[in-house]
C-alpha positions in Angstrom: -1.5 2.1 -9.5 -2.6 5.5 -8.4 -4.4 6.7 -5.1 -6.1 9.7 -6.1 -8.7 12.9 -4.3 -12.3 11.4 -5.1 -14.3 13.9 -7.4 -18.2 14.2 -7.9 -18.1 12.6 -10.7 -17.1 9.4 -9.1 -19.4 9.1 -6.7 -21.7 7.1 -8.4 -18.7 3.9 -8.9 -17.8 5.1 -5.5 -21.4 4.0 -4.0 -21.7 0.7 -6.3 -17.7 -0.5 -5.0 -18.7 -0.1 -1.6 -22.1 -2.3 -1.9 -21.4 -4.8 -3.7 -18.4 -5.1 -0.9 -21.0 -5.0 2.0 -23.2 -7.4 -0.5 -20.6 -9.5 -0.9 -18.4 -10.1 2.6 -20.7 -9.0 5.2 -23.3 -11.5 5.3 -21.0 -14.2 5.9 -20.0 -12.4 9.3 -23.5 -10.4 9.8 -27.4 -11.2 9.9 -29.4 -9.4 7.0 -30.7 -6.5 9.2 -27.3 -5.6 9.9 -25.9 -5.8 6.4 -29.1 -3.8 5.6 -27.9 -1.0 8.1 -24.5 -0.9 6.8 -25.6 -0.2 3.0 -28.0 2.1 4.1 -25.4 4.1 6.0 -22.9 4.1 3.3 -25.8 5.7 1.0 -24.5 7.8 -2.1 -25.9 11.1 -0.7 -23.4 10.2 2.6 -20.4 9.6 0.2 -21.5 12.8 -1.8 -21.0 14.6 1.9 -17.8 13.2 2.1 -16.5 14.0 -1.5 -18.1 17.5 -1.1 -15.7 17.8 2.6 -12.4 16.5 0.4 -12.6 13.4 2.9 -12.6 10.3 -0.3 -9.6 8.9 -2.2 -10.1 5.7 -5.1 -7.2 3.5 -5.9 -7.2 2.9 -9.7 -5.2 0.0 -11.0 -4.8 0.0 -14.8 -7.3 2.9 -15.1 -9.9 0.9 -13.0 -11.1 1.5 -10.0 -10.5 -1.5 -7.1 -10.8 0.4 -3.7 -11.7 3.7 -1.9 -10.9 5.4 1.6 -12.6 8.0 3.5 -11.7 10.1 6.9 -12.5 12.6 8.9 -9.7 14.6 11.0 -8.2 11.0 12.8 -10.9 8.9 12.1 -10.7 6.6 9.4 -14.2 5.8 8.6 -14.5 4.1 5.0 -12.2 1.3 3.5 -13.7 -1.0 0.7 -11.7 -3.3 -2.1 -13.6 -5.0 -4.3 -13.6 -8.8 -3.4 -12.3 -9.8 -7.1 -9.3 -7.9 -5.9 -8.4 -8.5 -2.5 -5.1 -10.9 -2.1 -3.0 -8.7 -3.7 -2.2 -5.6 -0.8 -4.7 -2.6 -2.1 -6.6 -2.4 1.6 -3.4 -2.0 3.4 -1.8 0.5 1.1 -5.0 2.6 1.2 -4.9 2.4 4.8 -1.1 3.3 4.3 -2.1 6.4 2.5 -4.7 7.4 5.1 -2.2 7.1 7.7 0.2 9.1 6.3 -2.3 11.7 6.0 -3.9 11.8 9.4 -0.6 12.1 11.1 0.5 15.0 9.4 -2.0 16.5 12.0 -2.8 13.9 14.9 -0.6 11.6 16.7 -3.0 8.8 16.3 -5.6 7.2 14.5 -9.0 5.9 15.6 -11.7 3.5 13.2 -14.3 1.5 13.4 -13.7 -1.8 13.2 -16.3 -4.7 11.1 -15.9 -8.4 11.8 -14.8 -9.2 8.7 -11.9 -6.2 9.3 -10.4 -6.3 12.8 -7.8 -9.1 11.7 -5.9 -6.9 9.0 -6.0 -4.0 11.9 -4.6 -6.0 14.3 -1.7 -6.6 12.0 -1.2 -3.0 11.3 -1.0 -2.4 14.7 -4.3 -1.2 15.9 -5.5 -2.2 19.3 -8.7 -2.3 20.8 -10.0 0.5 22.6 -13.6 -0.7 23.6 -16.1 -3.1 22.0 -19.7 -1.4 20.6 -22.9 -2.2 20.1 -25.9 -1.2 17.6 -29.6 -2.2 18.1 -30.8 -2.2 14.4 -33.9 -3.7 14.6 -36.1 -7.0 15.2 -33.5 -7.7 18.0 -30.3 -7.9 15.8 -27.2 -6.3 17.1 -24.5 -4.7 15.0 -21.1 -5.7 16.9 -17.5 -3.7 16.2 -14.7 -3.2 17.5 -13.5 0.8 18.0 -9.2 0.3 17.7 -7.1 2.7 17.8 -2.9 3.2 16.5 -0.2 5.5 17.5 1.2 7.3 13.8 4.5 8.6 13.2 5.4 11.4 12.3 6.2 12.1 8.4 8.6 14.2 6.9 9.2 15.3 3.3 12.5 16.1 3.7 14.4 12.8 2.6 14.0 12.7 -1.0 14.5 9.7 -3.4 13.8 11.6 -6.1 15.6 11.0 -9.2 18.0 8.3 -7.4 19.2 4.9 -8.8 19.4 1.7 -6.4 20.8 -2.0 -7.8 20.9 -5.1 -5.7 23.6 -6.5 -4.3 22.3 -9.5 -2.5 18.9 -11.2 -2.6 17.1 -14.5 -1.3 17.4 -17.4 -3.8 13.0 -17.0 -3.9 13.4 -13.5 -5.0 13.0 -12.6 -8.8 15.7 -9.6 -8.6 19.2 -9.4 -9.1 22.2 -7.1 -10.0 20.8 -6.9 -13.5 17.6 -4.9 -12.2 17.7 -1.3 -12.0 15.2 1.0 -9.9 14.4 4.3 -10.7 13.0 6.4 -7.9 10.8 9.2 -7.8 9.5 10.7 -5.2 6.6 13.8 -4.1 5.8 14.6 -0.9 5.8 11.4 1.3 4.8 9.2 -1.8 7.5 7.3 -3.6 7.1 5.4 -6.7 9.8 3.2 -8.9 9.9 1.7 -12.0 12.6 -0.9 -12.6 13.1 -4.1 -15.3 15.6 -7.0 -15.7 17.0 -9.4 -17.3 14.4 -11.9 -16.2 12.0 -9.0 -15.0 9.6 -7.8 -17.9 8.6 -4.9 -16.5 7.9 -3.4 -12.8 6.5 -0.6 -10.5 6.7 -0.2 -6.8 4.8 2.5 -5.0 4.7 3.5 -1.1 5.4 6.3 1.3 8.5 7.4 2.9 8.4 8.1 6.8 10.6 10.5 9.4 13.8 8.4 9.3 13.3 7.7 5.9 12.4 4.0 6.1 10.2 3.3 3.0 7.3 1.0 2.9 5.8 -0.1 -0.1 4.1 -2.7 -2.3 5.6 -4.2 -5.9 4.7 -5.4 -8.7 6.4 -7.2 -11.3 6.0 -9.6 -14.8 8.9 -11.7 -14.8 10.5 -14.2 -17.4 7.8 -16.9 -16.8 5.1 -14.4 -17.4 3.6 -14.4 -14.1 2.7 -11.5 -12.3 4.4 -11.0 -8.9 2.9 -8.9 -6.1 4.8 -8.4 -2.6 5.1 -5.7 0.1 8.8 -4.5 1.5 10.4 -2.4 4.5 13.0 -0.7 3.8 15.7 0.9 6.0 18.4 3.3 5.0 21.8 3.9 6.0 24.1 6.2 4.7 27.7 4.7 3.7 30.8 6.1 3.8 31.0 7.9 0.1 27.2 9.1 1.1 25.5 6.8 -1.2 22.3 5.3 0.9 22.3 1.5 0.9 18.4 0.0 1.9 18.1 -2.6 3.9 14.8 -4.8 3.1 12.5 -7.3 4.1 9.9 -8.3 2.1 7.1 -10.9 2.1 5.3 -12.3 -1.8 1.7 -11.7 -1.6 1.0 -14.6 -3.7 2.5 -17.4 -4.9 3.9 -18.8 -1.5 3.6 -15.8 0.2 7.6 -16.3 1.4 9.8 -13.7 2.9 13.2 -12.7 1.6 15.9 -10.0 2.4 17.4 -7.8 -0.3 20.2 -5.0 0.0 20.3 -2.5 -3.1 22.9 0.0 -3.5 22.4 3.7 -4.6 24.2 4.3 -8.4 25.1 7.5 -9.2 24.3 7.8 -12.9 22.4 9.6 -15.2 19.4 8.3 -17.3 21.9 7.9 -20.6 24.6 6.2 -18.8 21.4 3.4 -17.1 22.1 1.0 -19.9 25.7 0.7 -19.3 25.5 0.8 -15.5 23.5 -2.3 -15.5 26.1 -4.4 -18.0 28.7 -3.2 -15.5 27.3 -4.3 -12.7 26.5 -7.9 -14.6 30.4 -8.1 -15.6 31.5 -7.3 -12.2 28.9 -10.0 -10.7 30.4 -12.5 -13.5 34.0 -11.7 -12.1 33.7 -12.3 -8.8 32.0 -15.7 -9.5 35.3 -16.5 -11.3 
């Protein structure tokens, strides 16, 4: 997963995402003259403008692209997932990654809010600032929402990079355990891990790191039954006495049951050679104290 600068030479998958998102969602929440108005205003030649001012970002999963963003100074002005995909968290990390970059410069930011949106806004924390209204035409009304949400502020200076956390403890509905290792990596304000187990296939996590260095992020992972697992997670650091950082997490599946858990993972200080042996370890340890 990979949320990347938009180029020219997307523009074109750019423009068919977004209407066959409007196409697809909006009439159930909108008469026709209004969907009509929001295709025509999210025209190619508008999302050429945007590309041209640096303004558009596209979320690829597995080399395909599922979603886009667009803003302009604190305003956050285009979000679109392509129905097939939405259930697994691709709106909210793009609007994660928009965040992140708008309050590098503002203390807030401000959108515009469809039906079908204000919901998942609300539960990012946006409130609303006044209620609008658009005459479009043989008496129909475009009606949104205009919210608003206080950012805070990001830092780059806690780095992950290159740092190796196993868990400790986990909730009996969670798939991890002291056989999975995480590898972090991390550029800028965006941190990414990869990390496997014994009953974990393969896995990738990838989110932003804020001020205090709290990390939020979505996961993904094939475990032992072969089914894909997708969740979200907070995590809080604390420092412990030898300086390791331990993380604190809570973390919700975003599908199966969609249940919550808590997890604590330890930072390991090892080298990439020595991962292998780290992990048995860690397994023998856990085997001990069950003894």
């Amino acid at each position: 997963m990979e949320y990347i600068r938009a180029t020219k030479e997307d523009a074109e998958e750019i423009y068919k995402l977004v209407q066959e998102t409007i196409l697809t969602v909006y009439p159930k929440y909108y008469p026709y003259d209004v969907v009509k108005f929001f295709s025509h205003h999210h025209s190619k030649e508008n999302i050429m403008k945007d590309i041209d001012k640096g303004h558009v970002s596209i979320l690829k999963v597995d080399d395909k692209m599922v979603g886009t963003g667009s803003y302009e100074d604190n305003h956050i002005t285009r979000v679109y997932v392509l129905p097939r995909y939405e259930g697994h968290g691709y709106g909210s990390f793009i609007m994660q990654c928009l965040e992140e970059e708008i309050a590098k410069e503002h203390s807030y930011a401000k959108l515009d809010a469809s039906l079908s949106a204000c919901h998942m806004y609300e539960q990012r924390g946006y409130n609303t600032l006044k209620h609008e209204r658009i005459w479009v035409g043989d008496g129909e009304v475009l009606v949104y929402e205009v919210m608003v949400k206080e950012l805070p502020k990001v830092s780059e200076e806690k780095s992950y990079e290159g740092k190796y956390f196993v868990p400790i403890s986990n909730s009996e509905n969670g798939d991890v355990d002291s056989s999975t290792l995480f590898e972090y990596h991390q550029k800028g304000n965006v941190v990414w891990a990869n990390y496997s187990a014994k009953d974990i296939f393969k896995g990738e996590l990838l989110g932003m790191v804020a001020t205090n260095g709290e990390l939020d992020f979505y996961y993904q992972h094939i475990n032992s039954k072969n089914e894909v697992r997708i969740g979200k997670c907070h995590s809080t650091p604390r420092t412990l006495e030898d300086g390791r950082i331990q993380l604190m997490e809570e973390w919700q599946w975003l599908n199966g049951d969609m249940s919550k858990g808590r997890s604590v993972l330890e930072e390991q200080m090892v080298r990439r050679l020595d991962v292998g042996r780290v992990i048995e370890d860690i397994s023998t340890e856990k085997k001990e104290d069950k003894a």
